[in-house]
C-alpha positions in Angstrom: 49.6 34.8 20.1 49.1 34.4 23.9 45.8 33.3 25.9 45.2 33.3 29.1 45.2 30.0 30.7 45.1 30.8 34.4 42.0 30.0 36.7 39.2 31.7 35.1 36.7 32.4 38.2 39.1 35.3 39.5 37.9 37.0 36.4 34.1 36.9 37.7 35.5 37.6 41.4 37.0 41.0 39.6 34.2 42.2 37.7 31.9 41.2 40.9 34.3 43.3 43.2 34.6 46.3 40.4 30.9 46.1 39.6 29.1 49.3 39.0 26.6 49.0 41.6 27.5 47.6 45.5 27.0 44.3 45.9 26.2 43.1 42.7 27.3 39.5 41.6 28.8 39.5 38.3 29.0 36.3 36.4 30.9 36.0 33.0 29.9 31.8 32.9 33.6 30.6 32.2 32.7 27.5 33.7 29.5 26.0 32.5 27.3 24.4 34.7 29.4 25.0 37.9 28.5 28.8 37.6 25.1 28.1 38.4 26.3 25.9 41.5 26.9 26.6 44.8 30.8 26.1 43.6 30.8 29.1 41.7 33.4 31.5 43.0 31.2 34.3 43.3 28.5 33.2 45.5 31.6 31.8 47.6 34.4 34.6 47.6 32.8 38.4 47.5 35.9 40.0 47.5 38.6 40.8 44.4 41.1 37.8 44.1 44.6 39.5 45.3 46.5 40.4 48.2 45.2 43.5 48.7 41.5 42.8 47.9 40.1 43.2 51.4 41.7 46.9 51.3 39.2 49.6 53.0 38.7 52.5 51.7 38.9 51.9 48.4 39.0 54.8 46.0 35.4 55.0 44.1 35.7 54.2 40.6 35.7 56.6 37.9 34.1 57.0 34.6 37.1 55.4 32.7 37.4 52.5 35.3 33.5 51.9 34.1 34.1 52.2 30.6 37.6 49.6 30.9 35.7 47.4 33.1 32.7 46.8 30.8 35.5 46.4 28.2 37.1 43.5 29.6 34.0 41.9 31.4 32.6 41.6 27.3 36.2 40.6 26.3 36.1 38.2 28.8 32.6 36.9 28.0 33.0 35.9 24.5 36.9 34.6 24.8 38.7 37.2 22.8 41.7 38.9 23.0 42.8 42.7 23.1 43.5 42.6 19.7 40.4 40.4 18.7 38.1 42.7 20.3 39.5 46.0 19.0 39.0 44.4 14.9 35.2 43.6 16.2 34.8 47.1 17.4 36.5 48.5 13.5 33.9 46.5 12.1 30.9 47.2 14.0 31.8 51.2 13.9 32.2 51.0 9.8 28.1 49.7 10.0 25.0 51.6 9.8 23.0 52.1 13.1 24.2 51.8 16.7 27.9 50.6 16.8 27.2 49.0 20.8 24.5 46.7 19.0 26.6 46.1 16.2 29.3 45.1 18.3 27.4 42.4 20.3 25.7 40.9 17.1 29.5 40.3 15.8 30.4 38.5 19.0 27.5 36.6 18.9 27.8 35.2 15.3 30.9 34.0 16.0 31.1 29.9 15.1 32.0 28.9 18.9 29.5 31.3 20.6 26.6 29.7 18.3 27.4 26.7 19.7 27.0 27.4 23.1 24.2 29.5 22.4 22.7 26.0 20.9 23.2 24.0 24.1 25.7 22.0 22.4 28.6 23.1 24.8 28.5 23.8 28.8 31.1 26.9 27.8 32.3 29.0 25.2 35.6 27.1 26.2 34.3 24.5 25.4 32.6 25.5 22.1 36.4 26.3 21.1 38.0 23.1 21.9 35.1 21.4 19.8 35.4 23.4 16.8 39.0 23.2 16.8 38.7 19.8 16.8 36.4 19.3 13.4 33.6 17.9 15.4 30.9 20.3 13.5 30.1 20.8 9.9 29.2 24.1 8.8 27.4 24.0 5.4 28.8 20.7 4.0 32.5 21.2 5.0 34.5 20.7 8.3 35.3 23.3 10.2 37.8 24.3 12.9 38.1 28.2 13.1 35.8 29.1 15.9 35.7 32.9 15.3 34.1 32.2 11.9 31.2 34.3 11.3 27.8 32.4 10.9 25.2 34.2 8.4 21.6 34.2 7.9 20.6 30.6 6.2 24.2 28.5 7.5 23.4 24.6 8.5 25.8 23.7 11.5 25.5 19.7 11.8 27.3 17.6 14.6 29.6 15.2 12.4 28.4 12.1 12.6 31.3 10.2 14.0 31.3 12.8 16.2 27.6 12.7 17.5 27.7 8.8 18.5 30.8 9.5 21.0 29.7 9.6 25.4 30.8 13.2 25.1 28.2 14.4 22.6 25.5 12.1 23.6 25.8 13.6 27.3 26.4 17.1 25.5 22.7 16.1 23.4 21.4 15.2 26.4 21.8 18.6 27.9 20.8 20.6 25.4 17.4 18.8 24.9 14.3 20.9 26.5 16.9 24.2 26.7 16.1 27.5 25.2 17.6 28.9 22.0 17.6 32.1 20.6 15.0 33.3 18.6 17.9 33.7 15.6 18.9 30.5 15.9 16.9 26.7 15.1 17.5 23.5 16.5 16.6 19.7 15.5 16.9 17.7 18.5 16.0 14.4 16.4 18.5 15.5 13.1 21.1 17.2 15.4 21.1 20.1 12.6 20.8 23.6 13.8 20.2 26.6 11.2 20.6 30.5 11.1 17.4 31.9 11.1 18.6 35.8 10.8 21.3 38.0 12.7 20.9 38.6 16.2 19.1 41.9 17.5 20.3 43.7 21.1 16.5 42.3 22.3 17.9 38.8 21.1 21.3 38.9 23.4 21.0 38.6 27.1 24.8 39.2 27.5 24.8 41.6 30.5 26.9 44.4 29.4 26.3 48.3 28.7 28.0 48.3 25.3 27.6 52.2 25.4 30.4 52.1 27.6 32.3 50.1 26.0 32.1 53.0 22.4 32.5 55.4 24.9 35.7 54.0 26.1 37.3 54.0 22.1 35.6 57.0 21.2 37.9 58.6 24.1 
């Protein structure tokens, strides 16, 4: 099964250039801490990577190219594939209620994205890599799946081999002081962080229209 492994800031420069509304700057955070920088590729480069990006005239983009651009920009977000995605949208369509919200709430409870929503990576990347690597236990056992699905009343702890490393003790470091999510608790002194309850859409600041996104299967 393939990933991409090519430089990740042309993604942002694509969903910046393809945006729905002129001159918006479109930042999927691929890169931690260097998004918010004056490094990021966005606030550098305004146009779409390629040869042809500077191209006048474009045409003006139609109601599918919305709906396949939201698409990809949330595919992108949470570090799925095609495949991936499409079994997260199955699932959030078979559930009661709206299947946009549904859809996000999946993402979001997936091991790696917890994670990063806990400060404890810089990246969803990131997140991966750590997960894959057994540096977290998720109620009493190891684990290195990082599209495992959290559920109301999990305990995610930092092993504890793990938590005296210079990685995690920077990665401690910068979570101290941050904002979590209302769904989520964190204990900066036990390094434990706990499920409160499944995220809402009011919970998730991902900036997507998800609408566009049921629109674009329900096609």
């Amino acid at each position: 099964m393939g990933r991409y492994t090519g430089p990740v800031c042309r993604m942002c420069r694509r969903e910046s250039a393809s945006g729905a509304k002129p001159g918006e700057k479109v930042k999927l955070f691929l890169k931690g801490e260097r998004c918010l920088s004056k490094k990021c590729a966005v606030e550098r480069r305004t146009a779409a990577p390629g040869q042809k990006a500077n191209t006048k005239n474009r045409p003006k983009v139609s109601e599918f190219g919305r709906q396949l651009r939201e698409k990809q920009k949330m595919r992108r977000i949470y570090g799925v594939l095609e495949k991936q995605f499409e079994n997260y949208f199955d699932k959030a369509s078979a559930r009661k209620g709206q299947t946009g919200a549904a859809l996000l709430a999946l993402l979001e409870a997936r091991l790696d994205n917890v994670i990063y929503r806990l400060n404890l990576a810089t990246s969803r990347a990131q997140a991966r890599q750590l997960v894959r690597h057994r540096h977290f236990v998720l109620n009493g056992r190891r684990v290195n799946v990082p599209s495992m699905q959290v559920r109301p009343g999990d305990e995610l702890k930092i092993v504890e081999s793990s938590a005296k490393t210079t990685l995690f003790q920077s990665l401690t470091e910068y979570a101290k002081g941050r904002r979590v999510p209302g769904w989520l608790e964190y204990d900066e002194q036990s390094l434990t962080a706990k499920v409160v309850q499944m995220p809402t859409r009011a919970d998730i600041d991902t900036n997507v229209e998800e609408q566009l996104i049921v629109e674009y299967y329900s096609r």
